[in-house]
N, CA, C and O atoms as CSV, one atom per row, in Angstrom:
chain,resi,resn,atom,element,x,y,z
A,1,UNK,N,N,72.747,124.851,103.043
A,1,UNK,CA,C,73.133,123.825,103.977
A,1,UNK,C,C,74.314,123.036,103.413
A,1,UNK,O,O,74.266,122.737,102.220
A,2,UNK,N,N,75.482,122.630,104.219
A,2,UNK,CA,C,76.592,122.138,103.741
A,2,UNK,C,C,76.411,120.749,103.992
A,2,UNK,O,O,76.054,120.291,105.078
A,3,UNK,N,N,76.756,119.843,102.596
A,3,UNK,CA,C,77.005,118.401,102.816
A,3,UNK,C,C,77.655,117.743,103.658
A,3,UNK,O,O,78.868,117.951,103.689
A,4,UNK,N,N,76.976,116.586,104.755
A,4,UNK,CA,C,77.891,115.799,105.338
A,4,UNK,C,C,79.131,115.399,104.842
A,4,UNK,O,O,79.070,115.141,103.640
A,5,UNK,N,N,80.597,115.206,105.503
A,5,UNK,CA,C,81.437,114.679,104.383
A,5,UNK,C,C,81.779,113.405,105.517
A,5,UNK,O,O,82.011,113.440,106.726
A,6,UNK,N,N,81.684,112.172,104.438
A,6,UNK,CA,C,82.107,111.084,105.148
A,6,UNK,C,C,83.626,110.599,105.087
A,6,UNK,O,O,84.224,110.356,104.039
A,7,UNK,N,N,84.197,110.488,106.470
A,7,UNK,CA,C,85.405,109.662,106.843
A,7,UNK,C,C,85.700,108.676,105.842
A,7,UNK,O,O,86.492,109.001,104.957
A,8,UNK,N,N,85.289,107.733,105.835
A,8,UNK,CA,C,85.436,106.559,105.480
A,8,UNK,C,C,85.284,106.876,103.815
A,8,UNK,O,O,85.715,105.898,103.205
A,9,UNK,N,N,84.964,107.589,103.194
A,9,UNK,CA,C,84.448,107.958,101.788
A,9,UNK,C,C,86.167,108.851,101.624
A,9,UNK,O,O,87.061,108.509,100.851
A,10,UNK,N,N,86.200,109.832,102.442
A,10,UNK,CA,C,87.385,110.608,102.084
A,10,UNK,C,C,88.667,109.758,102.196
A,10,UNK,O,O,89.590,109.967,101.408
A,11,UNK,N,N,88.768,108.690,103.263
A,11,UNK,CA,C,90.125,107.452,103.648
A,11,UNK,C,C,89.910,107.400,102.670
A,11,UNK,O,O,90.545,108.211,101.997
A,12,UNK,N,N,88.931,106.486,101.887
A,12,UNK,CA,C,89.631,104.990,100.831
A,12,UNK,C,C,89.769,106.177,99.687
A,12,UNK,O,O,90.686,105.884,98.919
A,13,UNK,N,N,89.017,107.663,99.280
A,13,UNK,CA,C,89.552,107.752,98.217
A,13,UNK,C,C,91.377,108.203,98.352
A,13,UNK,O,O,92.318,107.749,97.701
A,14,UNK,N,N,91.376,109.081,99.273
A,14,UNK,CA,C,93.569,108.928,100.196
A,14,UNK,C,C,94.043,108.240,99.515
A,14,UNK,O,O,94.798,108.547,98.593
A,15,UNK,N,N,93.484,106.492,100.027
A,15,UNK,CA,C,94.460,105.295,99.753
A,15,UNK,C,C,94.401,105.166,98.565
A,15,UNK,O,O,95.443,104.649,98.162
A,16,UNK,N,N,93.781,105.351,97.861
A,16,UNK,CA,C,93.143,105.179,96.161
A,16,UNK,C,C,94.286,106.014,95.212
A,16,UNK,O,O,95.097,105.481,94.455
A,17,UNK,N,N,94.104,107.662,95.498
A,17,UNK,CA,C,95.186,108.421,95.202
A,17,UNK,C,C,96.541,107.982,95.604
A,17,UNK,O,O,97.325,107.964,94.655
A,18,UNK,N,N,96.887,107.732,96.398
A,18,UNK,CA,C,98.226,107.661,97.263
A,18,UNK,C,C,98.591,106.473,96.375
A,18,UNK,O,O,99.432,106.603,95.486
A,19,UNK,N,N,97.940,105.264,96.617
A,19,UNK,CA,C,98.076,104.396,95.645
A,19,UNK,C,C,98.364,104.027,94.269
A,19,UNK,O,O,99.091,103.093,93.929
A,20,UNK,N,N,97.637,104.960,93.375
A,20,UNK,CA,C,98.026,105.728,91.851
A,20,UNK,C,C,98.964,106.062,91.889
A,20,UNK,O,O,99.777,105.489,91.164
A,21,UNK,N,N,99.341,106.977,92.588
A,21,UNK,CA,C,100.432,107.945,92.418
A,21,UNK,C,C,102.034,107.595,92.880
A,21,UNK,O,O,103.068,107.929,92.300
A,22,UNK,N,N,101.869,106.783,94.159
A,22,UNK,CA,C,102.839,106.684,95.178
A,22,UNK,C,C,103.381,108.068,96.170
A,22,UNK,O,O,103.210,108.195,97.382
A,23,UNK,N,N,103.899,108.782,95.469
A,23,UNK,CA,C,103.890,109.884,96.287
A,23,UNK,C,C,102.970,110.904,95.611
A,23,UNK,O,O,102.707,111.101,94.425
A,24,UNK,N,N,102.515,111.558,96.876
A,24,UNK,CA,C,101.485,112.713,96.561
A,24,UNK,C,C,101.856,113.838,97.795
A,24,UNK,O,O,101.827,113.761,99.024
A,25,UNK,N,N,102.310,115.196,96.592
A,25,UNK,CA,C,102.250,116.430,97.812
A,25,UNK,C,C,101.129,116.745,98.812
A,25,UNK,O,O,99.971,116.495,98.480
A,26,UNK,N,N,101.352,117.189,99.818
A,26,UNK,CA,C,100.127,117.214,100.752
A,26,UNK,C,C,99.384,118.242,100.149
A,26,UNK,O,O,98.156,118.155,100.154
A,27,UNK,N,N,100.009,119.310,99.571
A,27,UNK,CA,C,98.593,120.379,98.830
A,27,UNK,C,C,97.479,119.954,97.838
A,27,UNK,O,O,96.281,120.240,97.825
A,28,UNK,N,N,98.385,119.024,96.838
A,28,UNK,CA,C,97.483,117.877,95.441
A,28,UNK,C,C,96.939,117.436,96.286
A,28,UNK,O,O,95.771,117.823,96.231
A,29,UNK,N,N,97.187,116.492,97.504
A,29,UNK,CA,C,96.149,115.548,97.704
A,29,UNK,C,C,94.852,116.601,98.665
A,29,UNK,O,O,93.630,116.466,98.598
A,30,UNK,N,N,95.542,117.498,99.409
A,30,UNK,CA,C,93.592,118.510,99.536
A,30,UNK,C,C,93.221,118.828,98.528
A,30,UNK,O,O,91.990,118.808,98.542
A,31,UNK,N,N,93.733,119.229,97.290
A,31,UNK,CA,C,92.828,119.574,95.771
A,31,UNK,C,C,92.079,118.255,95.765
A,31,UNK,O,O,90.877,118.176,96.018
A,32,UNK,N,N,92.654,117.494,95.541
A,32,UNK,CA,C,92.348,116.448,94.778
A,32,UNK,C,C,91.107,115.761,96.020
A,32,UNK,O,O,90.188,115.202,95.421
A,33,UNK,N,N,90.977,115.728,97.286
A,33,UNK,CA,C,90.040,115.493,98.040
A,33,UNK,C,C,88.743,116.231,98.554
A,33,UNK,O,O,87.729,115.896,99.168
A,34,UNK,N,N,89.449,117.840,97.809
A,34,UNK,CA,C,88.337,118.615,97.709
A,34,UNK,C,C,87.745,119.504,99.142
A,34,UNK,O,O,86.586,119.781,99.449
A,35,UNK,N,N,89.108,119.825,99.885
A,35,UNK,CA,C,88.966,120.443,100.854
A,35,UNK,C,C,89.731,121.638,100.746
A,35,UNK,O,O,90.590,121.599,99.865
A,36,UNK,N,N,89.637,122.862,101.514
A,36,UNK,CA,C,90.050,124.206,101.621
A,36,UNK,C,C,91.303,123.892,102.239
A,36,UNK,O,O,91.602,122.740,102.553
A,37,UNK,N,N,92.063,124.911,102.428
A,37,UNK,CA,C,93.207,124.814,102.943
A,37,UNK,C,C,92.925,125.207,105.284
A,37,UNK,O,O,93.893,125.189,106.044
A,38,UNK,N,N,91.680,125.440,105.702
A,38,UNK,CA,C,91.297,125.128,107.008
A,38,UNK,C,C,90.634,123.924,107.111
A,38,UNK,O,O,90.764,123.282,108.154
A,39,UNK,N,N,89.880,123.461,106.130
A,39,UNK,CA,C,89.177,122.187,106.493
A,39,UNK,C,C,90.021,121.201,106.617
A,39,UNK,O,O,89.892,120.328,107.476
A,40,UNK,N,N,91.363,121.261,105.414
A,40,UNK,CA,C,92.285,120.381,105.389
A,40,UNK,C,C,92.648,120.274,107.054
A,40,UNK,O,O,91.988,119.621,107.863
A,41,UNK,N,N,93.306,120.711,107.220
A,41,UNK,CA,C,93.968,121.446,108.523
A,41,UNK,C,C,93.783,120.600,109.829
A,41,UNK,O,O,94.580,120.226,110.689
A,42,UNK,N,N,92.429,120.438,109.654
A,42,UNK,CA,C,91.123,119.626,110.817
A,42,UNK,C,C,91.502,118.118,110.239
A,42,UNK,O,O,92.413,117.489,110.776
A,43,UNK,N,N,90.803,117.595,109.181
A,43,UNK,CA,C,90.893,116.888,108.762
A,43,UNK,C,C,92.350,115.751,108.346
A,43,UNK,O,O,92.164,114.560,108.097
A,44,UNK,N,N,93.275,116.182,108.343
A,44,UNK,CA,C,94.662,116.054,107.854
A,44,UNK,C,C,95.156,115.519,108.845
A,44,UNK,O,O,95.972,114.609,108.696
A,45,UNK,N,N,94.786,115.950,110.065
A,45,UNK,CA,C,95.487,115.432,111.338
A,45,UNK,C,C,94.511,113.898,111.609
A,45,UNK,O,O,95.124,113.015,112.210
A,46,UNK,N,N,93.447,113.668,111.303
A,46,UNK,CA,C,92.530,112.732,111.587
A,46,UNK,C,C,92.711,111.951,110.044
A,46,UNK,O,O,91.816,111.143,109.795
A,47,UNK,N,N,93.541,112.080,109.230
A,47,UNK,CA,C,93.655,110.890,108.126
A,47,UNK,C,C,95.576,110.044,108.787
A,47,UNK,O,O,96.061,108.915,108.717
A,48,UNK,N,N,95.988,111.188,109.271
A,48,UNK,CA,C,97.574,111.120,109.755
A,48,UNK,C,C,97.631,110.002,110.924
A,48,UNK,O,O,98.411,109.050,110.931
A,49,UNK,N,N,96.796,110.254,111.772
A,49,UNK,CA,C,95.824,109.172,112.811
A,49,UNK,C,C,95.468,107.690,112.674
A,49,UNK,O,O,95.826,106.693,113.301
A,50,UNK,N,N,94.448,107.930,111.401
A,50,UNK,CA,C,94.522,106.667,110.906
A,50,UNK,C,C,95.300,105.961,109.645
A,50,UNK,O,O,94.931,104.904,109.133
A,51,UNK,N,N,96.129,106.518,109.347
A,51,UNK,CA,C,97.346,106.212,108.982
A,51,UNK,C,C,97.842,104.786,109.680
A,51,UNK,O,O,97.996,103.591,109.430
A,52,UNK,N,N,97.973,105.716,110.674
A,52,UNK,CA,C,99.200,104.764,111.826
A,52,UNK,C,C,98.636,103.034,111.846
A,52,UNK,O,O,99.565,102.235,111.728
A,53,UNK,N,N,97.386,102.482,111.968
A,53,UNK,CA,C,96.575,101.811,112.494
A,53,UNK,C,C,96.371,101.074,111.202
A,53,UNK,O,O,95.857,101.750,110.311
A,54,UNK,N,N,96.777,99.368,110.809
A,54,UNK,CA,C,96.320,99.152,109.904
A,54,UNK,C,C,96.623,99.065,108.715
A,54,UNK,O,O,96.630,100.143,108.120
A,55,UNK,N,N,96.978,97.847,107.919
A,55,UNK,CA,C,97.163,97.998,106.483
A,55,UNK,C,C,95.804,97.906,105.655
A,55,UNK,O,O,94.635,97.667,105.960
A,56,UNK,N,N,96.561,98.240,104.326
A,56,UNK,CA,C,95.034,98.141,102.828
A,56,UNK,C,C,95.882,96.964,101.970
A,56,UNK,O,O,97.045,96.577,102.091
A,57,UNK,N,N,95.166,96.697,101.359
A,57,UNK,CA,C,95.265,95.728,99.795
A,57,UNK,C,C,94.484,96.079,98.926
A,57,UNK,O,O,93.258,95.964,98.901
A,58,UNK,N,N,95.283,96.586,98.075
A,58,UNK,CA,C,94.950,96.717,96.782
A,58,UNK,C,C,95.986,95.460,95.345
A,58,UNK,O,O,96.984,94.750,95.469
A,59,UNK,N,N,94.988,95.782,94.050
A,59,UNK,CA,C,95.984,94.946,93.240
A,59,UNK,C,C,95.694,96.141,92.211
A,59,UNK,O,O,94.768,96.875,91.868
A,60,UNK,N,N,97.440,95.822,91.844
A,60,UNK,CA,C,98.174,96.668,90.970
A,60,UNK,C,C,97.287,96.384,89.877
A,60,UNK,O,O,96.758,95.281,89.742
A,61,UNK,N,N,97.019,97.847,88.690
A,61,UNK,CA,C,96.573,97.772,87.797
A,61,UNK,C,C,97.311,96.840,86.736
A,61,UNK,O,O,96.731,96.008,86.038
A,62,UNK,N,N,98.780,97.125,86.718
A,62,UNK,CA,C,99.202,96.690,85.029
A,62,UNK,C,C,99.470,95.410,85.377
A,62,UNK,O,O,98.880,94.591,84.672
A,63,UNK,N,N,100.426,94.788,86.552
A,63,UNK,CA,C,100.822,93.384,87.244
A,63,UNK,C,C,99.833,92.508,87.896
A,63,UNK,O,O,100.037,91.349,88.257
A,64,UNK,N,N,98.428,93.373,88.043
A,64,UNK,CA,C,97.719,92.516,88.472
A,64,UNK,C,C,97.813,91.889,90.000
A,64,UNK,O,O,97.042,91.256,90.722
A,65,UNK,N,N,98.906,92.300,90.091
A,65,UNK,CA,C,99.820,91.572,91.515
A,65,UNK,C,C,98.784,92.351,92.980
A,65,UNK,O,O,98.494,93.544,92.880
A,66,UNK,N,N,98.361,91.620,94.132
A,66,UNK,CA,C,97.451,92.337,94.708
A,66,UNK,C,C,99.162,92.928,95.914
A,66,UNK,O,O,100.262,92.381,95.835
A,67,UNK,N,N,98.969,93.580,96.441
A,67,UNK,CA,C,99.683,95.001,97.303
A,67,UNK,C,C,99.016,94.998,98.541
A,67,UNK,O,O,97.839,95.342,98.655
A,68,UNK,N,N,99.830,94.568,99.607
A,68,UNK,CA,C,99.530,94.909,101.065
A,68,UNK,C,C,100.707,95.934,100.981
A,68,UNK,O,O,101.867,95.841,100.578
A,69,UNK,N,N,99.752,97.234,101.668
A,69,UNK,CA,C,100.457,98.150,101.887
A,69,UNK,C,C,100.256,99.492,103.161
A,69,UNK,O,O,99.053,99.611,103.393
A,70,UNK,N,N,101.018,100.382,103.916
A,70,UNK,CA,C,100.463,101.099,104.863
A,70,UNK,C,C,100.743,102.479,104.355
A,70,UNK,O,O,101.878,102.691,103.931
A,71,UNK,N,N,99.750,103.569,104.340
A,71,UNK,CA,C,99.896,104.782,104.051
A,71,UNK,C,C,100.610,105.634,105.375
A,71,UNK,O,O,100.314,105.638,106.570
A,72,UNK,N,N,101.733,106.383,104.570
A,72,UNK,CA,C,102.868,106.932,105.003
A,72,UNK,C,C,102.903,108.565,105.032
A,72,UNK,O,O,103.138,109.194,104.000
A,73,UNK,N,N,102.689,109.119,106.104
A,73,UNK,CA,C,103.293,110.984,105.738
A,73,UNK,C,C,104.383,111.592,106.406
A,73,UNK,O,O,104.717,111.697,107.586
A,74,UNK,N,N,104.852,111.971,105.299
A,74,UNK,CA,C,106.346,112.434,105.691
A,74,UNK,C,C,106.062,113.926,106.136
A,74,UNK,O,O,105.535,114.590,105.243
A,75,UNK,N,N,106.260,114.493,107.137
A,75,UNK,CA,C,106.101,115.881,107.609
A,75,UNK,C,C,106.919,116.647,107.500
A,75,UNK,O,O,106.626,117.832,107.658
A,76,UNK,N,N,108.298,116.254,107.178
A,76,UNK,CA,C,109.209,116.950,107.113
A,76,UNK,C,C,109.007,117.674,105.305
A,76,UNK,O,O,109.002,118.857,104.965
A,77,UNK,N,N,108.882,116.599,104.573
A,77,UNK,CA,C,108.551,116.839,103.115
A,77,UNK,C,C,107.413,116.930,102.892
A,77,UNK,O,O,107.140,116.346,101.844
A,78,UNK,N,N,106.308,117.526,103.508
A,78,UNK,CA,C,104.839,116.965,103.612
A,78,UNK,C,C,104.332,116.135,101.802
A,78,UNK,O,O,103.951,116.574,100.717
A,79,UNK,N,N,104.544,115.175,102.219
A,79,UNK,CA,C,104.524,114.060,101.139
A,79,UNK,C,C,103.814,112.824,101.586
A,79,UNK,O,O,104.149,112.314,102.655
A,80,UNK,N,N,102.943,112.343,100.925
A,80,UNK,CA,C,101.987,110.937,101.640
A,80,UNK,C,C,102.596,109.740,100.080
A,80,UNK,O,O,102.856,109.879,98.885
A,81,UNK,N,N,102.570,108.789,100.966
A,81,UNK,CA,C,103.053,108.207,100.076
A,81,UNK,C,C,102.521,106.795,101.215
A,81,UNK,O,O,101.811,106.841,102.220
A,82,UNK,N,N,103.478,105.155,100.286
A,82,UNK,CA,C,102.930,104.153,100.894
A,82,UNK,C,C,104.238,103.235,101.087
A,82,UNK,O,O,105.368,103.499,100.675
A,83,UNK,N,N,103.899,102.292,101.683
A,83,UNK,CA,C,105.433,101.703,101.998
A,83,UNK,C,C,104.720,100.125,102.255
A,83,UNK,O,O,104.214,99.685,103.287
A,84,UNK,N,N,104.817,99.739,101.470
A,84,UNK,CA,C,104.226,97.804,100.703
A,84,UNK,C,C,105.204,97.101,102.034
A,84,UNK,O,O,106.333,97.315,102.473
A,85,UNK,N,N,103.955,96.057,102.411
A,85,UNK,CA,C,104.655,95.127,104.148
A,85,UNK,C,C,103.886,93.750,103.679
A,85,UNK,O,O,103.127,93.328,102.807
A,86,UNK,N,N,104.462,93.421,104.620
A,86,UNK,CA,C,104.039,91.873,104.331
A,86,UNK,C,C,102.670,92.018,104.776
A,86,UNK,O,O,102.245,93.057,105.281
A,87,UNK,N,N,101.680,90.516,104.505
A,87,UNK,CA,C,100.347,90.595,104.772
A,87,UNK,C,C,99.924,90.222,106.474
A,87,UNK,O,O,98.793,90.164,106.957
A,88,UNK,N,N,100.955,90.051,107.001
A,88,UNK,CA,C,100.487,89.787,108.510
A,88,UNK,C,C,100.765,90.582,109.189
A,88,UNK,O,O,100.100,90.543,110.224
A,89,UNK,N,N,101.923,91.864,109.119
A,89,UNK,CA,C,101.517,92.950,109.579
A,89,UNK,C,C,100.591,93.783,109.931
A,89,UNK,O,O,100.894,94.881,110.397
């Protein structure tokens, strides 16, 4: 029997990675989320979705400084990355 996989468990770890990294190839980040290259597929279009909708805050590890920011995918470069906005956006 195959494990439920939760939305909300797979988003924040995205923003988590994306966040570390700043840019992340779209293939690393299905390794790294632990999906096949069809599950991705399904799934990829429904993180791209909620993308659009919504900023996160996080605070920077070394500055401490907290980060309003919106997760970004570039399709042309398939590259996810983040692009830091003000907090009332």
């Amino acid at each position: 029997m195959t494990e439920k996989i939760s939305f909300t468990k797979k988003w924040n770890y995205l923003v988590q990675v994306v966040f570390d990294n700043r840019y992340v190839p779209d293939v690393l980040l299905m390794e790294k989320l632990g999906f096949s290259p069809h599950s991705w597929k399904v799934w990829k279009s429904k993180f791209i979705e909620r993308s659009r909708y919504g900023t996160q805050t996080k605070t920077q590890y070394d500055t401490k400084k907290e980060v309003t920011f919106k997760i970004k995918y570039d399709k042309k470069h398939r590259m996810w990355s983040y692009e830091e906005t003000s907090p009332l956006e």
